[in-house]
MARZA-159423 format. One record per residue (C-alpha): residue number from 0; x negated, z negated, y negated. Coordinates in steps of 0.25 Angstrom, whole numbers, plus 2048, in hexadecimal, padded with zeros to 3 digits. Layout:
<rs>
<r NUM, <X, Z, Y>>
...
</rs>
This chain:
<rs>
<r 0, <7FD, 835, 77F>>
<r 1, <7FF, 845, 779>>
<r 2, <806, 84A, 786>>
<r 3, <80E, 83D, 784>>
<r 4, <811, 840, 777>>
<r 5, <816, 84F, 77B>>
<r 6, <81D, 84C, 785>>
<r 7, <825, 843, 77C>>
<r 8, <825, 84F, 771>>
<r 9, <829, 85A, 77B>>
<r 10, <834, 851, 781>>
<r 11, <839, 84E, 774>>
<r 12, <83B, 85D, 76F>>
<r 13, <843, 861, 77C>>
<r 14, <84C, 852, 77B>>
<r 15, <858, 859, 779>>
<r 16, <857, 861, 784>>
<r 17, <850, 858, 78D>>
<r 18, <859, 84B, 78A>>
<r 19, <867, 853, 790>>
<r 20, <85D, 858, 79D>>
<r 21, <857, 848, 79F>>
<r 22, <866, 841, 79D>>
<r 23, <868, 84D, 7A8>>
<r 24, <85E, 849, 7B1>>
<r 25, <862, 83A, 7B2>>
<r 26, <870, 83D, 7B5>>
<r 27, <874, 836, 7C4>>
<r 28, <884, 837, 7C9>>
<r 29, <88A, 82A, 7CC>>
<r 30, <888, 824, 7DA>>
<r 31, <87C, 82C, 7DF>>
<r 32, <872, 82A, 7E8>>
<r 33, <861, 82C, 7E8>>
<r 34, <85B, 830, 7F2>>
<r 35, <84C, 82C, 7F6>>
<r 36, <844, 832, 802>>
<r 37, <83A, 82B, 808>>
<r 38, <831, 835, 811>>
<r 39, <823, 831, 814>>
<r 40, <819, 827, 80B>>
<r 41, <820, 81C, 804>>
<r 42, <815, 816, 7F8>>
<r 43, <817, 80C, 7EE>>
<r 44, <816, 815, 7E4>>
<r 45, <814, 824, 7E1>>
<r 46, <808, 828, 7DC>>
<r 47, <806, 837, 7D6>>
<r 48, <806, 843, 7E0>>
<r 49, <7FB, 84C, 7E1>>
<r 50, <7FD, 85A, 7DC>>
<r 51, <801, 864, 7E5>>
<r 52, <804, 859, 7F0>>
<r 53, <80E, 85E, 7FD>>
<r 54, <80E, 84F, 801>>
<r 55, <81A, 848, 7FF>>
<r 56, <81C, 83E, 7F5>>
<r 57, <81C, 831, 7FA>>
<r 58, <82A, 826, 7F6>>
<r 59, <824, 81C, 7EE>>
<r 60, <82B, 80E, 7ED>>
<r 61, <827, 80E, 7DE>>
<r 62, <831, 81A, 7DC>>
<r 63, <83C, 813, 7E4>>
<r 64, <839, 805, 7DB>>
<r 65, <83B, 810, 7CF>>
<r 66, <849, 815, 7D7>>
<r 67, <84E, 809, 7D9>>
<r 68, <84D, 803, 7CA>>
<r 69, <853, 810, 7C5>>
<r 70, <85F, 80F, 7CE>>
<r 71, <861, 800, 7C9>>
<r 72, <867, 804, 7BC>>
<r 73, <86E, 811, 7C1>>
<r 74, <87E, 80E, 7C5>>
<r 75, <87E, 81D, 7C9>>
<r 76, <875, 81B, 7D5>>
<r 77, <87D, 818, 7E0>>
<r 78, <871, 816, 7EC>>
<r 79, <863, 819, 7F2>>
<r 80, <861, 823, 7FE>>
<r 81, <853, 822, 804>>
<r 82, <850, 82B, 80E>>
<r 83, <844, 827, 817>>
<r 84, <83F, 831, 821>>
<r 85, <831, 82A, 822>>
<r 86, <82C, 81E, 81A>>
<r 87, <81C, 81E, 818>>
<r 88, <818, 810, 815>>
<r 89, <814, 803, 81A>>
<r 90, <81B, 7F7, 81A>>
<r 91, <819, 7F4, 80C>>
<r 92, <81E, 800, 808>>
<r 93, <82A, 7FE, 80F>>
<r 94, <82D, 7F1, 80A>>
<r 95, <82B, 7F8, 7FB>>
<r 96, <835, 801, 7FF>>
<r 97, <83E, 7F8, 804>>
<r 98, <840, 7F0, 7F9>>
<r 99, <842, 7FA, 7F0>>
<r 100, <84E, 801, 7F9>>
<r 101, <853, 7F2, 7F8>>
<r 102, <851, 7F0, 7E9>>
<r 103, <85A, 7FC, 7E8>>
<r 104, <863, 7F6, 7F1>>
<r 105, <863, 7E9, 7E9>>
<r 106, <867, 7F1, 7DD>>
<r 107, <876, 7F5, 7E2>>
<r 108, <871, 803, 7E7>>
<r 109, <874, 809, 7F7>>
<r 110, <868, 80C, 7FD>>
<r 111, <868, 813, 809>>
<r 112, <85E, 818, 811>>
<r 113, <85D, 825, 81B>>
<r 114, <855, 826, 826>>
<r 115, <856, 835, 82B>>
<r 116, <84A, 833, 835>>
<r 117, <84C, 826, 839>>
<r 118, <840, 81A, 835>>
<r 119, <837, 811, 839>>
<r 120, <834, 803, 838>>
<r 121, <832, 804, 829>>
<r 122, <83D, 80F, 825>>
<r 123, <846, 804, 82B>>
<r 124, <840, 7FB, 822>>
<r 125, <843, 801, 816>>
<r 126, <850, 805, 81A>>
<r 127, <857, 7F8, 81C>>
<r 128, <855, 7F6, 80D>>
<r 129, <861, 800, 80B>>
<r 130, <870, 7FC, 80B>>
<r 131, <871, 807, 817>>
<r 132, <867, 80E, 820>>
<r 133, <86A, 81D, 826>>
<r 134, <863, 824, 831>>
<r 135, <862, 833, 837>>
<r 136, <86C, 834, 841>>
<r 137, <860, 839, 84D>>
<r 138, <855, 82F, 845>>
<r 139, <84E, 825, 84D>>
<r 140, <84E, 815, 845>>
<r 141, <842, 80D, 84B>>
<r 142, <840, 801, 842>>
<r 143, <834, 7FA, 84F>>
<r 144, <82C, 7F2, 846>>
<r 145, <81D, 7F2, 846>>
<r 146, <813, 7F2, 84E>>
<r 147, <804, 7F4, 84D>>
<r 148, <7FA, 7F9, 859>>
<r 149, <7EB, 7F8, 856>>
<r 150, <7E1, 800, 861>>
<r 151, <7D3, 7F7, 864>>
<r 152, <7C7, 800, 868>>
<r 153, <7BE, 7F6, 86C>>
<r 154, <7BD, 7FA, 87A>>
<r 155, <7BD, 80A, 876>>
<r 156, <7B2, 807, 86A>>
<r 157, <7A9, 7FF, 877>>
<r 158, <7AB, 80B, 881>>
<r 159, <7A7, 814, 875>>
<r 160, <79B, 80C, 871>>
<r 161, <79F, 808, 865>>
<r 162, <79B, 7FB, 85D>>
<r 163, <7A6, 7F7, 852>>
<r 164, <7A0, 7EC, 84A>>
<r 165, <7AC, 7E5, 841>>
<r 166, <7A8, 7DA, 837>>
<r 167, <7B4, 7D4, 82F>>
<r 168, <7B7, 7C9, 827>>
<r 169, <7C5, 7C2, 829>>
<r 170, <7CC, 7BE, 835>>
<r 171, <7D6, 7C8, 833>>
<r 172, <7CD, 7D5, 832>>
<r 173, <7D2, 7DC, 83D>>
<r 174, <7CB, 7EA, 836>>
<r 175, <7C3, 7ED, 842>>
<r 176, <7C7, 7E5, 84C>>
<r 177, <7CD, 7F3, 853>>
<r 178, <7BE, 7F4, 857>>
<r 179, <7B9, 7E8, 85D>>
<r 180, <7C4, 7E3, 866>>
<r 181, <7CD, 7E7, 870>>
<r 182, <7DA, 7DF, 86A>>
<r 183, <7E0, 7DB, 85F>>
<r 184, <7DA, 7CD, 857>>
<r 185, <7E3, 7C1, 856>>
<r 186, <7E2, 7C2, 847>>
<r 187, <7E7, 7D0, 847>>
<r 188, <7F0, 7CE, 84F>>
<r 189, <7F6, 7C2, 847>>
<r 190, <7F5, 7CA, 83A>>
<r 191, <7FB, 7D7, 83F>>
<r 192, <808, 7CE, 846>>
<r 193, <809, 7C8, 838>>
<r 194, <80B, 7D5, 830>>
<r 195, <813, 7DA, 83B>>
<r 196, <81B, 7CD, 83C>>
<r 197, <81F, 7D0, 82D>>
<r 198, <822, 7DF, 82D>>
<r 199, <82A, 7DC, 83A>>
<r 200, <832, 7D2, 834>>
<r 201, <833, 7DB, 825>>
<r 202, <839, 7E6, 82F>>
<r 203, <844, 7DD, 833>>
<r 204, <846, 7D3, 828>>
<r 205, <84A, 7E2, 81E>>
<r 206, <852, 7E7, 82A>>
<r 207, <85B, 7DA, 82D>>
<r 208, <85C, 7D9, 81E>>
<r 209, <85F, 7E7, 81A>>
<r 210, <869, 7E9, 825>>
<r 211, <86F, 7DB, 823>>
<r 212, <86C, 7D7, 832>>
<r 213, <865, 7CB, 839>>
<r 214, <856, 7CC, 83A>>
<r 215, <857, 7CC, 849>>
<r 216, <860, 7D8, 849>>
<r 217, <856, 7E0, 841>>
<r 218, <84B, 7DA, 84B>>
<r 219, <854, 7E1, 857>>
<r 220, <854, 7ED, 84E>>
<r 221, <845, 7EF, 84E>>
<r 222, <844, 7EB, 85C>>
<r 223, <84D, 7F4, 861>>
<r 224, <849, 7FF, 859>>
<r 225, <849, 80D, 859>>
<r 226, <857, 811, 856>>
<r 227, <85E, 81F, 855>>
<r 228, <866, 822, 847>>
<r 229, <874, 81E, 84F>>
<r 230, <86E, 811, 857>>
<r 231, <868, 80D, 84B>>
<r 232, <874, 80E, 843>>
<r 233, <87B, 805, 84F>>
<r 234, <871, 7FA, 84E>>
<r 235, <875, 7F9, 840>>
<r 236, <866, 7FC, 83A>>
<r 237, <86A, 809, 834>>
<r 238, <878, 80B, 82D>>
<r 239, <87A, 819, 832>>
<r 240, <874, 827, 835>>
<r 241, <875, 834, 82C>>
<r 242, <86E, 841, 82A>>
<r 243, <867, 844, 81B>>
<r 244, <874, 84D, 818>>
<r 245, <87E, 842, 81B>>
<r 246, <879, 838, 811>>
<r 247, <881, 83E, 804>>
<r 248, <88C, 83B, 80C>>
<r 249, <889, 82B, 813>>
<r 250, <885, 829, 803>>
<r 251, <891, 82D, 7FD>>
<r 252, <89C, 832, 803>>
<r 253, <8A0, 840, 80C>>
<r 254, <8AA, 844, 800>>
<r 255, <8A0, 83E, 7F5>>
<r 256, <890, 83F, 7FB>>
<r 257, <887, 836, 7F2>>
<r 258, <87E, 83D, 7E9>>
<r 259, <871, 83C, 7EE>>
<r 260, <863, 83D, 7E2>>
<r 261, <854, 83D, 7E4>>
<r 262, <851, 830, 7DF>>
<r 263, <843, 835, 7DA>>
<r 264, <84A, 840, 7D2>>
<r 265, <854, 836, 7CE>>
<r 266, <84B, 82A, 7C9>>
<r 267, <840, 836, 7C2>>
<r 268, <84C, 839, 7BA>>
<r 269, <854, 82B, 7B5>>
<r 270, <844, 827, 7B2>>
<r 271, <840, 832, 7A8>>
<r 272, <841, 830, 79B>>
<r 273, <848, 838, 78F>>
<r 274, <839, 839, 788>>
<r 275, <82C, 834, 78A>>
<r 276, <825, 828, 787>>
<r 277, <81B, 82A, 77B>>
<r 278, <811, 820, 77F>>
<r 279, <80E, 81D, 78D>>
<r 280, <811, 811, 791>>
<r 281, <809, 807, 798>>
<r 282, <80B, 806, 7A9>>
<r 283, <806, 800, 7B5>>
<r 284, <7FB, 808, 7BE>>
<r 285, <7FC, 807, 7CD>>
<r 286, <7EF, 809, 7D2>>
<r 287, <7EF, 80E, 7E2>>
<r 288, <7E6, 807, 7EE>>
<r 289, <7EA, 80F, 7F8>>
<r 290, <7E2, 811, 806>>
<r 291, <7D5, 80C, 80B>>
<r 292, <7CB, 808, 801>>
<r 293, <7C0, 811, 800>>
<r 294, <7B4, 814, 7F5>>
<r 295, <7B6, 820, 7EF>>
<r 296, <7C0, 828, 7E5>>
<r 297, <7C6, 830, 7F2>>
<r 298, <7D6, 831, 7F2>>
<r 299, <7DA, 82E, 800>>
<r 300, <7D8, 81F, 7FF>>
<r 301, <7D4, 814, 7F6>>
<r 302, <7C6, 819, 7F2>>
<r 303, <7C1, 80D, 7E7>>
<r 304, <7BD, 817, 7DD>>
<r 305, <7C9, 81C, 7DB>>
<r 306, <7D1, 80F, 7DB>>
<r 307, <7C6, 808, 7D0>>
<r 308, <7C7, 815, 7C8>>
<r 309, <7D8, 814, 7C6>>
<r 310, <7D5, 805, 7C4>>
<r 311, <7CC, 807, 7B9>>
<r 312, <7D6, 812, 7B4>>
<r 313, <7E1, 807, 7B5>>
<r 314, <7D7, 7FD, 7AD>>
<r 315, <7D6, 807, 7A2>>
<r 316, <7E1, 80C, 79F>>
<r 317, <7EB, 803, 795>>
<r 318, <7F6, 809, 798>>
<r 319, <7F6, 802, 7A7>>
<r 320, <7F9, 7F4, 7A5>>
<r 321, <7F9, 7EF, 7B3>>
<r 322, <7F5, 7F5, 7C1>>
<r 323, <7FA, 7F4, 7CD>>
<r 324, <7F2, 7F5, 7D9>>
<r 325, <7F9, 7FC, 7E6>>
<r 326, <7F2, 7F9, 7F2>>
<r 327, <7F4, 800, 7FF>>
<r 328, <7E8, 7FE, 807>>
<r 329, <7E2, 7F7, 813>>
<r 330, <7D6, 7F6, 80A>>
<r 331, <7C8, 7FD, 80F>>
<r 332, <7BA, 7FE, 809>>
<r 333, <7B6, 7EF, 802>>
<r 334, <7AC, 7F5, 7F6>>
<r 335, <7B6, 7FE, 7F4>>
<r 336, <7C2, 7F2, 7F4>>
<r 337, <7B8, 7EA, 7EB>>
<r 338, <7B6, 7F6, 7E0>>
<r 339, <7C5, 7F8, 7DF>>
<r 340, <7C6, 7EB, 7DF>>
<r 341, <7BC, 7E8, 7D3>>
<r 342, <7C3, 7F1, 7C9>>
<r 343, <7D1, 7ED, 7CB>>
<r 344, <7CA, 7DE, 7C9>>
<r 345, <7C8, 7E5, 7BB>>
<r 346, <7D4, 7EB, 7B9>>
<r 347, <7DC, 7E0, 7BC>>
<r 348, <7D3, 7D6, 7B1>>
<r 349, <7D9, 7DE, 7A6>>
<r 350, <7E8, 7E3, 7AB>>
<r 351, <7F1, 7DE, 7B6>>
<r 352, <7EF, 7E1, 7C5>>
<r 353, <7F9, 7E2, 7CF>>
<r 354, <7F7, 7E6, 7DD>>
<r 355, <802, 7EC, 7E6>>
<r 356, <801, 7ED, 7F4>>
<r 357, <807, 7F8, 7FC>>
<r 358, <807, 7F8, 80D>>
<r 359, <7F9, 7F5, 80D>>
<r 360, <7EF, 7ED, 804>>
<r 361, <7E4, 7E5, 80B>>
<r 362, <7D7, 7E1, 80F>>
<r 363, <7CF, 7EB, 802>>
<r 364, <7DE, 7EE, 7FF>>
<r 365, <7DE, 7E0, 7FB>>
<r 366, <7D2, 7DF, 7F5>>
<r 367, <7D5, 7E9, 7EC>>
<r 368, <7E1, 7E0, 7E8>>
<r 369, <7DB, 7D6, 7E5>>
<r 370, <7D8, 7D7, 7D6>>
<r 371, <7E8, 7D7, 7D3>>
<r 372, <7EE, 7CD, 7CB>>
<r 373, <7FC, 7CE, 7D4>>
<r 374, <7FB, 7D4, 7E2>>
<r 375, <808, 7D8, 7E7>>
<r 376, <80C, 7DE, 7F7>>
<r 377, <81A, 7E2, 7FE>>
<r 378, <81B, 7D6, 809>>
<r 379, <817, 7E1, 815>>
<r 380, <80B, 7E4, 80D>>
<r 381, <7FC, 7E3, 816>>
<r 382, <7F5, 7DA, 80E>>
<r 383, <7E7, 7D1, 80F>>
<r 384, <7DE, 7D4, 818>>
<r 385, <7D1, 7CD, 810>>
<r 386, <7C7, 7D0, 819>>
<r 387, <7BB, 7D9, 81B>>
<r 388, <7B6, 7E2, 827>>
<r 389, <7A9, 7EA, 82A>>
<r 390, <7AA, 7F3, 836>>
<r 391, <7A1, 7FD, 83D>>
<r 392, <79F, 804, 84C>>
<r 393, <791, 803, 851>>
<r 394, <78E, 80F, 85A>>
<r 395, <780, 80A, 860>>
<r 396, <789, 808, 86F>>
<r 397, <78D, 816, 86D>>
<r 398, <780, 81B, 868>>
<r 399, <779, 814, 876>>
<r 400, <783, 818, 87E>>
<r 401, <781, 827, 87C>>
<r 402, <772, 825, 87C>>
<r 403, <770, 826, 86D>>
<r 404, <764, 81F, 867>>
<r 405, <763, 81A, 858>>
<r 406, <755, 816, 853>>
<r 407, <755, 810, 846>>
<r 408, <74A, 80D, 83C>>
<r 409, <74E, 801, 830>>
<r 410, <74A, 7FC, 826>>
<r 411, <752, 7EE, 823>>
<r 412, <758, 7E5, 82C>>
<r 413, <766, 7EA, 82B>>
<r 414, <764, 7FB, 828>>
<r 415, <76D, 7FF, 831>>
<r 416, <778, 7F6, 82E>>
<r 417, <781, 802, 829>>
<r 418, <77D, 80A, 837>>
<r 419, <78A, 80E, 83C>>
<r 420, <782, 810, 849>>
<r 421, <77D, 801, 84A>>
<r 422, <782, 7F5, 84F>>
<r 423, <77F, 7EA, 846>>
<r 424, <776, 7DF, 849>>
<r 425, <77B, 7D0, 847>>
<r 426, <771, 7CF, 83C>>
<r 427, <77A, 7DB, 835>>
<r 428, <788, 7D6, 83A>>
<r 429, <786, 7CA, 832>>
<r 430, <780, 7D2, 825>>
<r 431, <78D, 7D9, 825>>
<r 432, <795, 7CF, 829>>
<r 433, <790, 7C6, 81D>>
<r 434, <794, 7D4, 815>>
<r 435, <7A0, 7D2, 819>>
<r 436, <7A4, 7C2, 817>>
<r 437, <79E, 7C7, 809>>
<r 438, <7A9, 7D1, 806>>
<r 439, <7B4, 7C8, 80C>>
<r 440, <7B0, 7BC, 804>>
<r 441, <7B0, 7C6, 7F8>>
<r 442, <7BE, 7CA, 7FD>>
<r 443, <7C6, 7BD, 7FE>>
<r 444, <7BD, 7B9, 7F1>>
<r 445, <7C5, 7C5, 7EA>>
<r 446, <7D2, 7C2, 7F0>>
<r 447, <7D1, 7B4, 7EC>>
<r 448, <7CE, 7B8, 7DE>>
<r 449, <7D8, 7C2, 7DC>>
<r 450, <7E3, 7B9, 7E2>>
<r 451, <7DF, 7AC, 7DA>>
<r 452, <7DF, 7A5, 7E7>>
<r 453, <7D4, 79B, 7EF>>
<r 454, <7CA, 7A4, 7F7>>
<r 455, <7CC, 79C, 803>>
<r 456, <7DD, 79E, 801>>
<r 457, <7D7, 7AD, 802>>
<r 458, <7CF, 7AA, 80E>>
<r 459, <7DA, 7A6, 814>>
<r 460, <7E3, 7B2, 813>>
<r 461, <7D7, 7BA, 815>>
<r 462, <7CF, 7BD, 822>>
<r 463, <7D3, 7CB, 822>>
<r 464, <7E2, 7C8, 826>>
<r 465, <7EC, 7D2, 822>>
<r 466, <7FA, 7CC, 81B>>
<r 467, <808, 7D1, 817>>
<r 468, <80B, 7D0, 808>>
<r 469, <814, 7C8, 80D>>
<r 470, <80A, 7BE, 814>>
<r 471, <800, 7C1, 807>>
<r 472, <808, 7BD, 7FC>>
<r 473, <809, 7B0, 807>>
<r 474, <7FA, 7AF, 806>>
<r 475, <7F9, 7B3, 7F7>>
<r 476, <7F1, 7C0, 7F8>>
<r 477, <7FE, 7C6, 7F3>>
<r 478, <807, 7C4, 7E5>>
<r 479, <814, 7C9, 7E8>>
<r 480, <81D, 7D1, 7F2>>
<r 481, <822, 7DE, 7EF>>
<r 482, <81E, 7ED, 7EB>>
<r 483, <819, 7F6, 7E1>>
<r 484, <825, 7F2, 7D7>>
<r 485, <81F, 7E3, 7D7>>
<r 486, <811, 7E7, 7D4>>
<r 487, <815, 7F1, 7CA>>
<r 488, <81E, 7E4, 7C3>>
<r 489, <813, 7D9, 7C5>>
<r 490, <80A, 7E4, 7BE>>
<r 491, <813, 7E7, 7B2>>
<r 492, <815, 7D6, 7AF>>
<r 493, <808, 7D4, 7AF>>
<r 494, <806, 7DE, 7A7>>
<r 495, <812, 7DC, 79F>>
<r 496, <817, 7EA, 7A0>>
<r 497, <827, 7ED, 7A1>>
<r 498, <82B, 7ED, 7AD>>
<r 499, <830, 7FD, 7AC>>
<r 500, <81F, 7FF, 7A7>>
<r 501, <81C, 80B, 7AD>>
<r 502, <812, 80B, 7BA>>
<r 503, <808, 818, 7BD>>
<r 504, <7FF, 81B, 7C8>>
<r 505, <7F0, 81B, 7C7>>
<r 506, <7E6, 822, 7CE>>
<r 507, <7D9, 827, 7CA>>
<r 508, <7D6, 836, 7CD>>
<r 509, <7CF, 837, 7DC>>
<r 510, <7C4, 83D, 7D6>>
<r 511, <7C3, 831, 7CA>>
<r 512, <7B7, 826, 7C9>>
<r 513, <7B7, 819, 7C4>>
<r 514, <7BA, 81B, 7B5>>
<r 515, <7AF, 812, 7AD>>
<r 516, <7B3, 805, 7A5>>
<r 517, <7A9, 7FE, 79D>>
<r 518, <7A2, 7F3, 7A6>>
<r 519, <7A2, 7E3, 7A0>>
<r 520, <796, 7DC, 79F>>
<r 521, <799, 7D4, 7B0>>
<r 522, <79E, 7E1, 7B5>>
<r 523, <792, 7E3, 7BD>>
<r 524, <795, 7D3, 7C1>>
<r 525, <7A2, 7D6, 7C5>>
<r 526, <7A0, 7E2, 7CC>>
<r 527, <795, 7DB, 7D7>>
<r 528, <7A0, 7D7, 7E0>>
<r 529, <79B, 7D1, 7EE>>
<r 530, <7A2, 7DC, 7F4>>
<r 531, <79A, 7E6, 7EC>>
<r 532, <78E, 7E0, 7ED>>
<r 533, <78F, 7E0, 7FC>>
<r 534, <796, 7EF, 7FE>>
<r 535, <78E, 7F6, 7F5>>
<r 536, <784, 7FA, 801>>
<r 537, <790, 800, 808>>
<r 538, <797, 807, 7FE>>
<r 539, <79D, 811, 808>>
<r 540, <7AA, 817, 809>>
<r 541, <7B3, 810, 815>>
<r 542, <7BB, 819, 81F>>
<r 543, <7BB, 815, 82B>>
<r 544, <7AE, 81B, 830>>
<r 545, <7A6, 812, 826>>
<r 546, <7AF, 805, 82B>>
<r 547, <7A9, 807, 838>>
<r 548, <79B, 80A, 835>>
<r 549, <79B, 7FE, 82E>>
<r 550, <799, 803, 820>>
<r 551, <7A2, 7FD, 817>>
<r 552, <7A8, 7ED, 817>>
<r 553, <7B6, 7F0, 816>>
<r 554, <7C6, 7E9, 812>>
<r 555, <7CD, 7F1, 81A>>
<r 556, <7D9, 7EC, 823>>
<r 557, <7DC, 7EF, 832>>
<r 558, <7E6, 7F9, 838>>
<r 559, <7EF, 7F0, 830>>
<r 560, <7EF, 7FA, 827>>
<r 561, <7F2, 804, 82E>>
<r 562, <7FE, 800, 835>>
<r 563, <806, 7FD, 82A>>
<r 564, <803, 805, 81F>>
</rs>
C-alpha cells in the first residue's frame, strides 16, 4: 500500500508534465493498421518472464482477446495484420486463436494474415478466419490433415528379454499397450479415428467457411495439398502472394501505403492510465497445471507442491475472489493428482473455481479438475481419459539369458513386489491389480462428485476413453465450449466481479513449500483419501523410469498427448 500510495504521489507531482506525454502516447493516425507476429509458442495467456531470459516470448491469446476489445471502440483502426511464420500450439490453441481473428473480424475490422514461409495444417487453420490470406511468393502451403503413427515393440522387447507387465483399469487405457502387442487395439483404434474424425472435419468446415466455399472443395483442397504460393493462390485457398516489404502497399495503396503499428506497443499504451489506482483492486488468479504430474516443487512440470502452495496462496489472499484453474496436461503421478486435488477441494468451498482447459487436460489432468464448480474446453480440447494404469519391465528373461543368477532371501510374502527385476507372481498381479480397481473406483467417485452426476453415468464415460471437448460437453464432463475469455467470465459472475476486474497470474516461487493454514477439527478425516491410503507406500516421483519398474499407479494418457499437443 506505501509503494502504492507513492506511486500515486510521484505521479501527481510531475502531472502537468506527464499528462501532455500520455495524451502524446495514445495518439494513433486515422486508418492504421496493427501489426501482430506470431513466431513460435502460442499459450492461452502470458505468464511473467524470467530475468535475463534470450527466449522468445510466446503470443498469448489472452493479449489478443485484449487487442481485439480495444480496437472495438477505436474508429481510427482500420485492420489487423498477423504474420505467422510458425504457430506452436495444439489444436486447442488453434481454435482459441481463431476465434479471436474472427471476433475481430466480426467487429467491422480487415484482418489479413501473412504467411511469409508458408504453413501447415493449423496455420491454415487459423488463417481462414481472416477477410484475405497472403503467402511468400517461393513458400510451400500444405494444409494434409492429420495423421497419427504409433511403433509396438513387443516383438523387439521378446528378442531382447524383456518382460513389460501393464495393469490398467478402463477399456480405453491404451498407456502401455505399445508394449504388449504387436498392433493396435480395437478400442484405440476407435478412439484415436473419433478425435481425428473431428480435427479433420474442424479443418474443413473453418476452411469452406472462411473462404466462402463448399466443404467438398476445401476436402479437395486438403487432398490435394501441398501447394506453392502461385498454385495455391489459383486454387482459390490463398488470396495472393507478397513479400514482407510489399505489405504497406497491398494494405493501402502504392501512392498512400497503410500505416503499419505494433499492436503490443499500441494496446500498452491506449490501456495505461493518467494516474494510479490508490487501492488495489480485487482480481481473478489464474493458477497454471501445465506438464506431467509429478511430486515435488521442481519447475519443469507440474510438481504437486508447487501447485498446492499457489492454491493455498490463492485461498489466502482476499483480494482473489475467484480462480481459474488452466489445465494442460496429459496428467501423470495419481498421489500427486490426488494432493492437488485435495487442496483445490478447499479452495474452491470458500471462493469460485473454474477450470480452463487448454490442448490437453486428461486422465490426472482431469482429475485435478475435478473440484471446479464450472469446467470449461475449446471443442478440439483432449479431454477424459478416467482410467488408471501400472506398468513395469521385468528383466528376469534378460537376466537368464546373459547367465546372470539373482538369489533372494524375504521376509513377507510379497517383499519384492517393487523389484524392478522380478516378474510378478499371480498372487502379486492381483494384489496390485486390486490397487488399482481401488484408485479407479476412487477416481470415477470424484468425478461423479465434482460433476453432480450418477457414478454409473461416469462409468459409462469412463474406462479410460479419451473425448473431444466437444464429445465431453455431449457426456457432461465439460460446462461450456470456448477458451480462457470464457473461464475468466464464468469466474468473474460467480464471483460477481465487473466484467473489466482485473486477472493476475499466480505461482508460487520454485523453491516455495506449502504455506501452513490452520487444520479444522475433520481435516485429518478428510485428508485419508482412498487414494492416499493406498499410495502412500509408493510415494515416488514418476518419470518414465519409475512407470516401468512398476512404482507408481499412474493417470496418464497415451501418445494422445503427444500427438496433438
Amino acid at each position: 500500500m506505501f509503494v502504492r500510495l507513492l506511486t500515486f504521489l510521484v505521479r501527481l507531482v510531475v502531472l502537468p508534465l506527464w499528462a501532455p506525454i500520455w495524451l502524446l502516447r495514445r495518439r494513433v493516425p486515422a486508418g492504421a493498421w496493427l501489426h501482430v507476429t506470431v513466431e513460435g509458442r502460442v499459450v492461452d495467456y502470458a505468464q511473467r518472464r524470467v530475468l535475463f531470459s534470450f527466449a522468445p516470448a510466446p503470443t498469448s491469446i489472452h493479449g489478443m482477446e485484449r487487442l481485439a476489445e480495444q480496437i472495438a471502440k477505436d474508429p481510427r483502426i482500420r485492420g489487423v495484420l498477423v504474420t505467422i511464420r510458425s504457430f506452436g500450439g495444439g489444436m486447442a490453441t488453434a481454435t482459441g486463436f481463431r476465434a479471436v481473428l474472427a471476433k475481430i473480424a466480426a467487429s467491422g475490422r480487415e484482418v489479413v494474415v501473412h504467411l511469409p514461409l508458408g504453413g501447415d495444417t493449423k496455420e491454415l487453420y487459423v488463417a481462414s478466419a481472416a477477410h484475405r490470406v497472403l503467402v511468400g511468393p517461393q513458400s510451400t502451403l500444405a494444409p494434409l490433415g492429420f495423421a497419427s503413427s504409433t511403433r509396438y515393440l513387443k516383438r523387439a522387447l521378446d528378442k531382447a528379454g524383456l518382460e513389460p507387465q501393464i495393469l490398467s483399469r478402463g477399456a480405453f487405457k491404451s498407456a502401455g499397450e505399445t508394449l504388449v502387442r504387436d498392433s493396435m487395439s480395437e478400442p484405440q483404434k476407435e478412439q484415436l479415428g473419433a478425435i481425428l474424425d473431428q480435427f479433420y472435419e474442424e479443418v474443413v468446415s473453418a476452411l469452406a467457411d472462411g473462404r466462402k466455399v463448399d466443404p467438398e472443395r476445401a476436402r479437395a483442397w486438403v487432398d490435394g495439398a501441398p501447394y506453392r504460393g502461385s498454385a495455391a493462390t489459383e486454387a482459390g485457398l490463398v488470396d495472393g502472394v507478397a513479400y514482407e516489404d510489399e505489405l504497406p502497399a497491398l494494405l493501402g495503396s502504392k501512392e498512400h501505403p497503410a500505416r503499419i503499428l505494433d499492436a503490443a506497443s499500441y494496446v500498452s499504451r491506449q490501456t495505461t492510465t493518467l494516474l494510479p489506482k490508490l487501492r488495489a483492486p480485487s482480481f481473478v488468479a489464474i493458477v497454471a497445471v501445465h506438464g506431467t504430474i509429478r511430486g515435488g516443487v521442481r519447475q519443469a512440470v507440474a510438481m504437486d507442491d508447487r501447485v498446492m502452495a499457489t492454491v493455498r496462496l490463492a485461498r489466502m489472499n482476499p483480494r482473489v475472489r475467484a480462480v481459474v484453474l488452466h489445465v494442460n496436461s496429459p496428467g501423470g503421478s495419481a498421489l500427486a493428482s490426488d494432493r492437488m486435488y485435495h487442496e483445490l477441494l478447499q479452495l474452491a468451498r470458500e471462493k469460485p473455481l473454474v477450470a480452463c482447459f487448454s490442448d490437453v487436460a486428461a486422465s490426472g489432468g482431469y482429475y485435478v479438475a475435478a473440484a471446479a464448480h464450472h469446467v470449461v474446453a475449446q471443442r478440439t480440447t483432449i479431454t477424459g481419459s478416467i482410467g488408471v494404469i501400472s506398468a513395469r519391465v521385468a528383466a528376469d528373461p534378460l537376466m537368464e539369458r546373459l547367465g546372470i543368477v539373482t538369489e533372494s532371501i524375504t521376509r513377507g510374502a510379497r517383499a519384492r513386489l517393487l523389484d524392478p527385476m522380478h516378474r510378478l507372481s499371480e498372487d502379486e498381479t492381483r494384489a496390485i491389480d486390486t490397487e488399482i480397481g481401488g484408485m479407479y473406483d476412487a477416481f470415477v467417485g470424484i468425478v461423479a462428485e465434482g460433476r453432480k452426476r450418477e457414478r454409473a453415468d461416469i462409468e459409462r464415460v469412463a474406462q479410460g476413453r479419451v473425448w473431444t471437448g466437444r464429445d465431453a460437453q455431449t457426456h457432461g464432463l465439460v460446462d461450456e465450449l470456448g477458451g480462457l475469455s470464457a473461464a475468466l467470465a464464468a469466474a468473474r459472475t460467480r464471483a460477481r466481479l465487473p466484467d473489466l476486474a482485473p486477472v493476475a497470474v499466480l505461482r508460487a516461487p520454485p523453491w516455495s513449500r506449502i504455506p501452513p493454514l490452520p487444520l479444522p477439527r475433520s481435516a485429518a478425516a478428510t485428508e485419508e483419501h482412498l487414494l492416499g491410503r493406498v499410495l502412500g507406500l509408493f510415494g515416488m516421483d514418476l518419470d518414465l523410469f519409475h512407470l516401468l519398474r512398476g512404482r507408481e499407479r499412474v493417470l496418464l494418457l497415451s501418445e494422445l498427448g503427444r500427438l496433438f499437443s
